[in-house]
Structures are given as C-alpha cells and as structure tokens.
C-alpha positions as a printed Julia matrix, in Angstrom:
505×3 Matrix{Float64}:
   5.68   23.88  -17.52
   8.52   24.92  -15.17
   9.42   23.76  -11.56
   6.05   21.87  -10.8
   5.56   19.41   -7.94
   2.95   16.66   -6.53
   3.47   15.07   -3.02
   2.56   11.2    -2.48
   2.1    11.2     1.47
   0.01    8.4     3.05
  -2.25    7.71    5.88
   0.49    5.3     7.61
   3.29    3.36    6.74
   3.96    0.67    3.96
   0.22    1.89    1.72
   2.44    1.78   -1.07
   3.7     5.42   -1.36
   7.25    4.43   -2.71
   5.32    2.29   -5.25
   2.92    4.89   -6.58
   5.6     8.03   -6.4
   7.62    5.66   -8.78
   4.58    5.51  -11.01
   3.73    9.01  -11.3
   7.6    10.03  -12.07
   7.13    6.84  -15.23
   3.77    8.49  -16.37
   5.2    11.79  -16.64
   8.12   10.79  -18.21
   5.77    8.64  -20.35
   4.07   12.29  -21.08
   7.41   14.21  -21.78
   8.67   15.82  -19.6
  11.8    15.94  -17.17
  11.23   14.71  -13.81
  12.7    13.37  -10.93
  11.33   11.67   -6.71
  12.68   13.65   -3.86
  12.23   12.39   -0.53
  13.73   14.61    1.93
  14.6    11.85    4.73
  14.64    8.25    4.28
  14.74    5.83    6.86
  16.58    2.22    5.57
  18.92   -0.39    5.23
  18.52   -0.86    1.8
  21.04    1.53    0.27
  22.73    2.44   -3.17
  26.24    4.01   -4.34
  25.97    6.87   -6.94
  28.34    7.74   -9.78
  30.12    9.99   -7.51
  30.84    7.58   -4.74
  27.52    8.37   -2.35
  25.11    6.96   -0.1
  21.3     7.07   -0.82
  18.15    5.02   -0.4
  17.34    2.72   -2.94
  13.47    3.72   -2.87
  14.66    6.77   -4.57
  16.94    4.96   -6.76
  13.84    2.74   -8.07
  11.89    6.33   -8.43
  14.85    7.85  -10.39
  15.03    4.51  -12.97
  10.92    4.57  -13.29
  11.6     8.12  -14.75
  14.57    7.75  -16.67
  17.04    9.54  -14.57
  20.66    8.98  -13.0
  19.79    8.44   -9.37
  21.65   11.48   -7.35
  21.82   12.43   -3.51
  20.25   15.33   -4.21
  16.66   12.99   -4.25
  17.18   11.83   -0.79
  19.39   14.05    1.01
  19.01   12.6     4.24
  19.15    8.91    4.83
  18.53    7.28    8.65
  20.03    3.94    8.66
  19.16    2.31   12.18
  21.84    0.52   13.72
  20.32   -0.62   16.99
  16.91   -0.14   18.31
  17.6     3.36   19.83
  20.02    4.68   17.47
  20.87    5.16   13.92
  23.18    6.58   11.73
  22.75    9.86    9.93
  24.25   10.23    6.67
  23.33   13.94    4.8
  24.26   14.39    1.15
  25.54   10.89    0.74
  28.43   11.26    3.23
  27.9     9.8     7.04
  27.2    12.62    9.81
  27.76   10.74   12.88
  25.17    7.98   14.99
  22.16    9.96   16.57
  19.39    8.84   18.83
  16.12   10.0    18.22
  16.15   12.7    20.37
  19.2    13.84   19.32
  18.06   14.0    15.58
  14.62   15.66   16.63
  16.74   18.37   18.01
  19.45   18.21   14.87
  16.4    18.76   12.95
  16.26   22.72   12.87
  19.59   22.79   11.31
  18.52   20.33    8.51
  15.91   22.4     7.32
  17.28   24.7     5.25
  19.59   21.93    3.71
  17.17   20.09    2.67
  15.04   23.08    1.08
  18.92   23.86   -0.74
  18.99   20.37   -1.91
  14.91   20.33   -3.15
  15.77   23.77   -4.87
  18.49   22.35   -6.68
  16.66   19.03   -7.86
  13.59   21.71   -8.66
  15.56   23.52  -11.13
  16.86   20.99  -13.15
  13.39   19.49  -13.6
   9.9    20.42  -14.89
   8.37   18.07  -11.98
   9.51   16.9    -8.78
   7.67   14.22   -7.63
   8.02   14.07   -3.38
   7.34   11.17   -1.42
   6.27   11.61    2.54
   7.0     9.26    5.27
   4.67    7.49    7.63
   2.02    9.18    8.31
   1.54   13.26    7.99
  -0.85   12.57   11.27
   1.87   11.97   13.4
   0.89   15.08   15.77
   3.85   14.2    18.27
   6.41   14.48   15.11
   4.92   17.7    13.86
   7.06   20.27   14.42
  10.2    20.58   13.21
   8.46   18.26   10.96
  10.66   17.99    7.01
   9.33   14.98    5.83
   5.82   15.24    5.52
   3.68   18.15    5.78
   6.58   20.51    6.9
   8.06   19.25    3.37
   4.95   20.18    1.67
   5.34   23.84    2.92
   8.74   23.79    2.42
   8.41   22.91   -1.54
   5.31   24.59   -1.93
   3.33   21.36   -2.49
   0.19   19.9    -3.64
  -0.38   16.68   -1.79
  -2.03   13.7    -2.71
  -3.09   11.2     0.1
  -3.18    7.58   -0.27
  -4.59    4.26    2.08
  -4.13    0.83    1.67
  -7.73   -0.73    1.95
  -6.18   -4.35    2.33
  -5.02   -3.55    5.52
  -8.78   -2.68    6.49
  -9.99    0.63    8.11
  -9.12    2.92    5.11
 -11.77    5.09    5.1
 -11.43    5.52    9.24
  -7.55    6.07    8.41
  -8.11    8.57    5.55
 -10.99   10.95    7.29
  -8.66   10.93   10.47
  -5.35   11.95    8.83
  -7.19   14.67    6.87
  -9.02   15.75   10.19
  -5.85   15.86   12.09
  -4.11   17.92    9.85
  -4.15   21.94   10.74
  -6.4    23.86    8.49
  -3.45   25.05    6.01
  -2.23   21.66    5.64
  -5.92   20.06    5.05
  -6.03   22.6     1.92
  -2.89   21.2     0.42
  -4.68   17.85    0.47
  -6.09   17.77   -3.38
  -6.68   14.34   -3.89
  -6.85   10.45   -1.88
  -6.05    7.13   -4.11
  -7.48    4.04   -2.01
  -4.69    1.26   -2.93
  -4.34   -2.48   -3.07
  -8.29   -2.95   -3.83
  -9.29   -6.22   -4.15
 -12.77   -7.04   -4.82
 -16.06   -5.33   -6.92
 -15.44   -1.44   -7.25
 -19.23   -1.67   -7.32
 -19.38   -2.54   -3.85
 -16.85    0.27   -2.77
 -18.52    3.24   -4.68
 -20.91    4.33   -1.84
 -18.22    4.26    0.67
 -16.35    6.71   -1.98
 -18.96    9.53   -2.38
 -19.18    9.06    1.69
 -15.92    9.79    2.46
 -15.43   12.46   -0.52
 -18.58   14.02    1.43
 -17.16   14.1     4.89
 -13.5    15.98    3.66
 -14.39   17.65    0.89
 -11.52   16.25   -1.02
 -11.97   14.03   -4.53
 -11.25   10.17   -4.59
  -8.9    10.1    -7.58
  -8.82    6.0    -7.91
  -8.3     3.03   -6.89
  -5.65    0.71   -7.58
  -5.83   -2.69   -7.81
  -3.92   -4.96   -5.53
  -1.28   -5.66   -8.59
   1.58   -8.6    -8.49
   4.75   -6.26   -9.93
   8.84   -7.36   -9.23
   9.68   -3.79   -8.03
  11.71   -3.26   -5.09
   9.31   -1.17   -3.11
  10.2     0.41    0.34
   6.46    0.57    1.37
   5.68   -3.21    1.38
   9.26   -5.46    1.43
   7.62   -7.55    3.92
   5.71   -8.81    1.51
   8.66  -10.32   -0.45
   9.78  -12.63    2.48
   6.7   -14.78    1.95
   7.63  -18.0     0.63
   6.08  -18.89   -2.96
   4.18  -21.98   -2.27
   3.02  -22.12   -6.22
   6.28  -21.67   -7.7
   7.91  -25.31   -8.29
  11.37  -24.13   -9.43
  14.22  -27.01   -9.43
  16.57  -24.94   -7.41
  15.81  -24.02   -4.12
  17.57  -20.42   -2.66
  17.28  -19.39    0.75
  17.99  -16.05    2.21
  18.82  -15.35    5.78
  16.88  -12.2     6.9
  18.77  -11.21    9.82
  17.71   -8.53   12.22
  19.71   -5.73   11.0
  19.78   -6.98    7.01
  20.98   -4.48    4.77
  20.39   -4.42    1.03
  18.24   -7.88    0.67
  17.58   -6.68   -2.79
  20.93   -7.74   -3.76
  19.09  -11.14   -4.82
  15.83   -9.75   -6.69
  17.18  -11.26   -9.57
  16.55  -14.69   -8.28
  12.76  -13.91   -8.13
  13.13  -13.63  -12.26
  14.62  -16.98  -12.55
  11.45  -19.6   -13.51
  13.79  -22.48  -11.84
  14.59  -20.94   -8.59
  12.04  -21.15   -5.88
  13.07  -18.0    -3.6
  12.72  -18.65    0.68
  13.79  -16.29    3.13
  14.32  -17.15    6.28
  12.76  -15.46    8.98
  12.89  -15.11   13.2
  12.14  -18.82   14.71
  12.42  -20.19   11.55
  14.7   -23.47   10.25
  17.44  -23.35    7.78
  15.94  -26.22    4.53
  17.87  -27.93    2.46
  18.84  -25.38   -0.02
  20.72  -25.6    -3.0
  22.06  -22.1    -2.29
  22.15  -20.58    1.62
  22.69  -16.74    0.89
  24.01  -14.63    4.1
  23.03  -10.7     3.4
  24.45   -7.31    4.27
  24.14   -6.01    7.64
  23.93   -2.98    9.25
  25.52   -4.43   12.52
  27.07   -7.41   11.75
  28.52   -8.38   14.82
  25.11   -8.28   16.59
  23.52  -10.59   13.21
  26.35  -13.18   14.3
  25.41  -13.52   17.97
  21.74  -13.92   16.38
  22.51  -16.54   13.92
  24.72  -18.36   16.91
  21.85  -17.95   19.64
  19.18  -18.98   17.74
  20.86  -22.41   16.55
  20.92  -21.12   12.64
  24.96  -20.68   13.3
  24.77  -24.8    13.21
  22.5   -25.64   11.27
  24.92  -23.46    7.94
  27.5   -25.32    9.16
  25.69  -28.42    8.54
  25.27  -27.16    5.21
  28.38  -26.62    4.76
  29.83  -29.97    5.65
  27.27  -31.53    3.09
  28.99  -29.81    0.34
  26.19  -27.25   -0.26
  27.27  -23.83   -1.39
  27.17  -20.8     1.0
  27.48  -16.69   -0.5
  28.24  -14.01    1.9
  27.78  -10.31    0.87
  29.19   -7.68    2.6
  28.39   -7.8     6.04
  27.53  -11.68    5.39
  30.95  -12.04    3.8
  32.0   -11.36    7.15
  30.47  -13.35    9.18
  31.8   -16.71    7.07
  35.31  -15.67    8.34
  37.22  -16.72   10.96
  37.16  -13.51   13.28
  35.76  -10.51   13.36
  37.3    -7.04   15.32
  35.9    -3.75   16.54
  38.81   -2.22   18.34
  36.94    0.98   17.92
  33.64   -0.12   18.79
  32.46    1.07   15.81
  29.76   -1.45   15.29
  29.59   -2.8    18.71
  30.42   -2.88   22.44
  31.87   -6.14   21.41
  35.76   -5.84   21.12
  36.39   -9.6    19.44
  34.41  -12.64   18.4
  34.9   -15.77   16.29
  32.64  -15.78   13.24
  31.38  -19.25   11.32
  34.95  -20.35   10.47
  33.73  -21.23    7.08
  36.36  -18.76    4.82
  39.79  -18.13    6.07
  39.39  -14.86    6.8
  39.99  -12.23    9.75
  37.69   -8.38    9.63
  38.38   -5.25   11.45
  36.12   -2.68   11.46
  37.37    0.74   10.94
  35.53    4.0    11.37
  35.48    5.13    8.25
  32.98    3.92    5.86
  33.91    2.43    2.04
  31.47    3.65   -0.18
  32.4     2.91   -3.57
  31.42    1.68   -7.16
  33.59   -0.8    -8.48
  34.15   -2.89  -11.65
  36.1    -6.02  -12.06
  36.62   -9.67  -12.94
  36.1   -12.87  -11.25
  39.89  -14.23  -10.69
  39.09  -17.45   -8.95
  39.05  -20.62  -11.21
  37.28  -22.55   -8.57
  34.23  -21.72  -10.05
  34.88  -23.12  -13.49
  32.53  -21.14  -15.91
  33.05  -17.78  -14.47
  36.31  -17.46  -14.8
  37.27  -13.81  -15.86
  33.91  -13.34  -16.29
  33.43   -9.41  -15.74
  31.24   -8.19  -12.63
  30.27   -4.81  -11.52
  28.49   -3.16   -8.36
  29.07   -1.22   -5.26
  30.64   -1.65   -2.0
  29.13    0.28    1.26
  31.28   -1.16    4.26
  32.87   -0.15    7.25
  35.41   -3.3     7.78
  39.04   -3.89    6.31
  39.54   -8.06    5.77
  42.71   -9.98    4.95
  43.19  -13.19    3.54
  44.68  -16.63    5.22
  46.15  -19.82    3.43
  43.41  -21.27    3.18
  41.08  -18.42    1.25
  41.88  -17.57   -2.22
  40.34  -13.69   -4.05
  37.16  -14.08   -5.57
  37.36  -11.04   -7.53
  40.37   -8.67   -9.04
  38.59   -5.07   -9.05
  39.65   -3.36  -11.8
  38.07    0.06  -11.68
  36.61    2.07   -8.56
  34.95    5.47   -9.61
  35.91    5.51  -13.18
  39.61    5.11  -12.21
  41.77    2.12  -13.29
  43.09    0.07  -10.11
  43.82   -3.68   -9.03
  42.38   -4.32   -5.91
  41.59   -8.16   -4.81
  38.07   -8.35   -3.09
  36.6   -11.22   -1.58
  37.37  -14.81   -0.79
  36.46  -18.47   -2.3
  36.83  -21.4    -0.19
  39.45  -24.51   -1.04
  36.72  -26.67   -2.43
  34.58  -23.91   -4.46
  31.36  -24.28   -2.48
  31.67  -20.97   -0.13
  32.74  -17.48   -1.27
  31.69  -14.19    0.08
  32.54  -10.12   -1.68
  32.0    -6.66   -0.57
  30.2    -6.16   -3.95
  26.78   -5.51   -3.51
  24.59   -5.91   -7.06
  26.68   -8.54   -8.47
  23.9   -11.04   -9.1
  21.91   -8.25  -10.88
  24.1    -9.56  -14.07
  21.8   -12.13  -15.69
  25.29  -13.86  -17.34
  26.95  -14.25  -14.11
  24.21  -15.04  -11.99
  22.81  -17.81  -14.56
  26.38  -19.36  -15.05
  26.56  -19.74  -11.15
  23.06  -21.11  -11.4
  23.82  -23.36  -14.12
  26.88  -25.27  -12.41
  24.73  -25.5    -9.57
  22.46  -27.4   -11.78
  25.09  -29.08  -13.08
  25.69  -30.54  -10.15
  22.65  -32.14   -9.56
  22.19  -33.77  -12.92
  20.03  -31.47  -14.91
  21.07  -29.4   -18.32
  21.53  -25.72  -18.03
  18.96  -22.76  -18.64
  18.95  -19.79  -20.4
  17.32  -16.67  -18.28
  14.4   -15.48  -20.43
  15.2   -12.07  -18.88
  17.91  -10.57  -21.13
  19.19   -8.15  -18.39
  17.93   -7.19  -15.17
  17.7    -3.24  -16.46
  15.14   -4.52  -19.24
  12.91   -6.72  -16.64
  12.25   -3.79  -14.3
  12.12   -1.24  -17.6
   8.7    -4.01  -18.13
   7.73   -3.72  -14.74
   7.92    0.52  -14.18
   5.56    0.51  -18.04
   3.28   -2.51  -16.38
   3.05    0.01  -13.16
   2.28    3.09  -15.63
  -0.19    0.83  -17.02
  -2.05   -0.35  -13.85
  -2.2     3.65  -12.05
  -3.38    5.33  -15.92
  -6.43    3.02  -15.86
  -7.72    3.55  -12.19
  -6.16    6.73  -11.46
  -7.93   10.06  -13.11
  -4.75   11.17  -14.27
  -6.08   14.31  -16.06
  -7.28   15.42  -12.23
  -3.81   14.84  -11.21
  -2.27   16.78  -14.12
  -4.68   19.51  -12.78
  -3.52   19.79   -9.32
   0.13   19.71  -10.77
  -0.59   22.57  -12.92
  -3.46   24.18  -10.72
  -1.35   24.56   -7.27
C-alpha cells in the first residue's frame, strides 16, 4: 500500500483530534507499516527544535514519537505562534517569516498553498500513510476559502476524512449533524466516518442516539472512546492539565506559573510521573502556595508576562518565596524574568523599550531580532547544586534574547555541543545561595536522573530519604502511554472500517 492518507478533523476545537491522530499513526505502525501526522498549520506556543535546528509544534512531535518517527518540519510546515491578541508570528518550514495579523495571513494564505501541498507531497512519498490532522472546526464557513487546514487540506491531499465530537462537552450529536450539513456537497462525501469521544457512561444508553444520527447524514459511527486518563501531551485538551490533583498526596509540592503568553509548559510533564510530587499550576486570580519548587515557564512575550506577574501581586508574593529560602527555576523566557533587567531596543517583543525584572539572578537580557533555535548538549558546571555536578543535560533552546552575567550570578550549565558540533558555550545562571537558577534549555527535566537528583536534595532538605523514579526514562513512560492509547481506540474504534476508507478512497 503506497501513499495512503486518513484525515482526523473535528466538529470544534479541543474534541481530542491531536490525541486520536496520534493513535491512528501508533496503530498503524503497530500494523507495519511506515507512517507519519501532517498538519498543515498549527497554531501554538508549545514548540520543539528538530535535528536540523527548526521550529515545529509539539502536537506533531507527540504524533511523530506515537509512530516511531524522527519528528521533521515537513509534518507541520506552518506554525502560528500568537504573540499578542491580534497578532502572531508566522514561522514556515521551521524558520520565522515575519509577525502577521490575521488579516494579513488570510490574505498571505494564497501563496502558502502550494507550499504546503510541496511539503505534504514530500512527507507522502516517504510514507505508506500520512495521517492529517484538521484544525478547529471544518464548519467554519467565514474561514472557508482560502481554507489549507481543514477541508481545503482534504482536497489538497486527496483525503478521506474522519469526523470526531467530544460528547463530554454536551451537544455532540447537534455539533456533528451541523458540521456535516454545513459542509458543501463535495466535502460532505469525503466525510467517511464520525468517532463520538470522551464517553462516559452506559454505551447502552447512547446506541439509539447512534443509529439516529447515522440516519440523518448517512455517514457510519465508527466508535466511541472512552473518556481515558493517559500522560500525553495533547494539543486538543491542555487545559485539562492545569487542574490541580486533589487525590494525589505527594510530599513535594511543585507549582507552575501559567502566564498569559506561556510557551512550552510541557517542559515539566515529567513532574506529573513523579508519585511524590503533587503538580499545581497557577492560574489568572489565583495565589502563589507554599511550594517546595515555584517554576516560571517560557513565554512567548515575556516582557508583557512580567508586567502580569507585577500587576497582579504574584511579582511579590515569588519574592516572598524567595526570601524564605525556597527554590525558584526560570526557563527561557522565565529565566528572564528572574534577572535584573530586561531590553527591547528593537521592540522586538514589545513597545516597551526597558524594565526591571524580579531582581532575583544577577542578570541583564536584550532581545535581539533574530531568533536562537537550537539543540544543545552539555553539563551542569555549577557546584551549588551538590549532586548534579557535571551531571550531563540535553534539550533545545528557542529564544529571541542575548543575557550576560553579573558578580553575583554564576553559569548553570557549560554547553558542550549545539547541532552535532563540539562548542563551549556557558548558558544560564545559579544564584549565590543555590536556591534560584534559570537556562535557555527547554526539556532538561525530561531526564529522569537529573530531574530526580534535583528532587532528591530538595527532599533532602526537608528531612526525608531520597526516591528512586519508577519511570526509567521519560522516552519509555510515554512509549507505555502511545501502546495504552493504541489499546483504548482498537477496542471502541472499528478499525477494520477505518482500514477500509484508507484503502477504499
């Protein structure tokens, strides 16, 4: 079977279409044969650094690992990464294109067409399935034309779709007869299938609503899936993540700042793996607790996250924190923040030329236009943290700011290679006591040794006997959840129907 493809598009936002595109590219791969997600544009924060030094979305990224492959730009050729409420920045093929507003990429649009159906091509040819993932909704009647993410895509691939709708949400049978119905007649043929997801409940109770709404478009219910607990980073339904796990009585308590424009919050998945950590983030009009470990997150616009942390009185309430001798991490765009000033001469970020940050590492940040996108390896140089000296880190840096060093702020890491090539760059910055330290490197906690050493002092300090992580690596964990996901979608999915509108279309 040669250059095949199935489409995952959904009746609206967050119904789990990431999730279930991942789980169709693990059951094929399961089944044999080469295969690889595509989604043509991508709108996130939450973004990755491939082998050759570019940007993509991480949804695709999870897609690529569920089905064995190296992620590449080619899956998601264009990513949107919003910067402010009205604009965002366009990055095609991994490399930035320049800040657009949505009129101004509805109009760009045109000219990405044929790029993108290059880029699907390519990915098509080096696969036996390609397995696409819309966005939003395909009813979206305003968005239609010019359309290259949903339906458009579909025509552009040559696609089978399947649609899915989240039934906890409510109104899924209203949602799927009304996207189907909305569709033009050529695009309601592509529509071969509709998986209800997140079912919760007696299927009993949900089978005459089934042959109902199988009546009314003609087109076969496939499954439903389960609403299933799984630790994969999905793009359709992160909001559920930032809800607090009242059951979970873990000795160490980590909190995680959401801030408005957070970037790359799955940094600290690994915590959620840890059975002594207890995992809070923090949300809009929420408090600071007392944490054993306050995390500060990437950020798309960090200058605007400050002026949110000092407005809303969470600027005080770290540096209470701080004074108490709790430890503080900064990544990236929260590394910044900790420092001591912060610089957009070119008002790359902001309108804002100069402002003080949190004072809590001796560090200055200027923002420079062009963006560091990078993966790096390299070894933790600071002794302040005792039993992670020269430990050996690795991860990728995506940031758009140059920062120095003062007296007062010693290197928290020595990089020693960048892109395969040998180097000895210092990154980052530890404070004089040990407690605060901040690093470009995003995915350095997804090493289970240096993340349970630093979790292990911590304990340490508080009196109790270190852990060992009964996950072996963080690449094994989510290898058991992408076959526990496989597992869930065979047994309520008809995947020999699916396997027929692959090979049927």
């Amino acid at each position: 079977m040669k250059n095949k493809s199935l489409m995952i598009q959904g009746t609206a936002s967050s119904v789990g279409k990431s999730i279930l595109t991942a789980a169709f590219c693990r059951i094929f791969k399961q089944d044999g044969y080469t295969v690889a997600p595509f989604k043509s544009q991508n709108m996130a924060l939450n973004s990755f650094i491939t082998d050759e030094g570019l940007e993509m979305g991480r949804a695709q990224v999870v897609q690529a690992e569920a089905a064995g492959v190296t992620p590449h730009v080619l899956m998601n050729p264009i990513l949107l990464k919003p910067s402010t409420d009205k604009k965002a920045q366009v990055i095609f093929m991994g490399k930035v294109h320049k800040n657009m507003s949505a009129v101004e990429y509805h109009e760009f649009k045109p000219e990405l067409k044929a790029m993108v159906k290059n880029a699907y091509d390519q990915l098509s040819n080096q696969y036996e399935i390609v397995v696409l993932e819309g966005a939003g909704s395909p009813a979206e009647i305003n968005l239609r034309e010019n359309d290259i993410v949903n339906m458009g895509m579909a025509e552009l691939s040559d696609s089978p779709v399947i649609l899915v709708g989240d039934i906890d949400r409510g109104g899924v049978f209203a949602s799927i007869y009304g996207t189907i119905k909305l569709l033009a007649e050529d695009e309601q043929k592509r529509v071969k299938g509709v998986i209800i997801n997140k079912f919760r409940g007696d299927i009993e109770i949900l089978k005459s609503g089934l042959d109902m709404i199988e009546d009314l478009t003609g087109v076969p219910v496939l499954g439903v899936v389960p609403y299933t607990h799984l630790r994969i980073e999905d793009e359709d339904s992160l909001s559920e993540r930032f809800k607090f796990d009242q059951e979970k009585e873990g000795q160490l308590k980590v909190e995680i700042l959401y801030l408005p424009h957070v970037s790359n919050f799955t940094d600290f998945n690994i915590f959620e793996t840890q059975e002594d950590v207890n995992v809070r983030y923090v949300m809009r009009g929420q408090s600071i607790g007392d944490p054993d470990l306050l995390i500060i997150p990437g950020s798309k616009n960090t200058i605007e996250d400050l002026i949110y942390l000092r407005n809303s009185g969470l600027e005080e309430q770290i540096i209470r924190l701080s004074r108490k001798g709790k430890r503080i991490v900064g990544i990236c765009g929260g590394y910044q923040i900790l420092g001591n000033q912060l610089s957009d001469p070119d008002h790359t970020e902001s309108a804002i030329t100069d402002i003080h940050g949190l004072g809590l590492l001796d560090i200055n940040t200027v923002f420079e236009s062009e963006k560091t996108t990078t993966q790096v390896k390299g070894r933790i140089s600071s002794e302040l943290i005792s039993n992670l000296k020269d430990k050996e880190i690795a991860g990728y840096e995506i940031h758009m700011g140059v920062t120095t060093l003062g007296e007062h702020a010693r290197p928290f890491v020595e990089i020693t290679e960048q892109l395969d090539e040998k180097v000895s760059i210092l990154d980052g910055a530890i404070s004089d006591n040990g407690k605060i330290f901040g690093s470009y490197i995003h995915g350095i906690f997804d090493d289970i040794e240096f993340t349970r050493a630093f979790l292990n002092e911590i304990r340490a300090e508080k009196g109790l006997d270190g852990l060992d992580s009964k996950v072996q690596s963080f690449e094994d964990f989510k290898e058991l959840e992408y076959e526990k996901l496989a597992d869930v979608v065979r047994k309520h999915v008809d995947i020999d129907k699916v396997y027929e509108i692959v090979k049927g279309w």
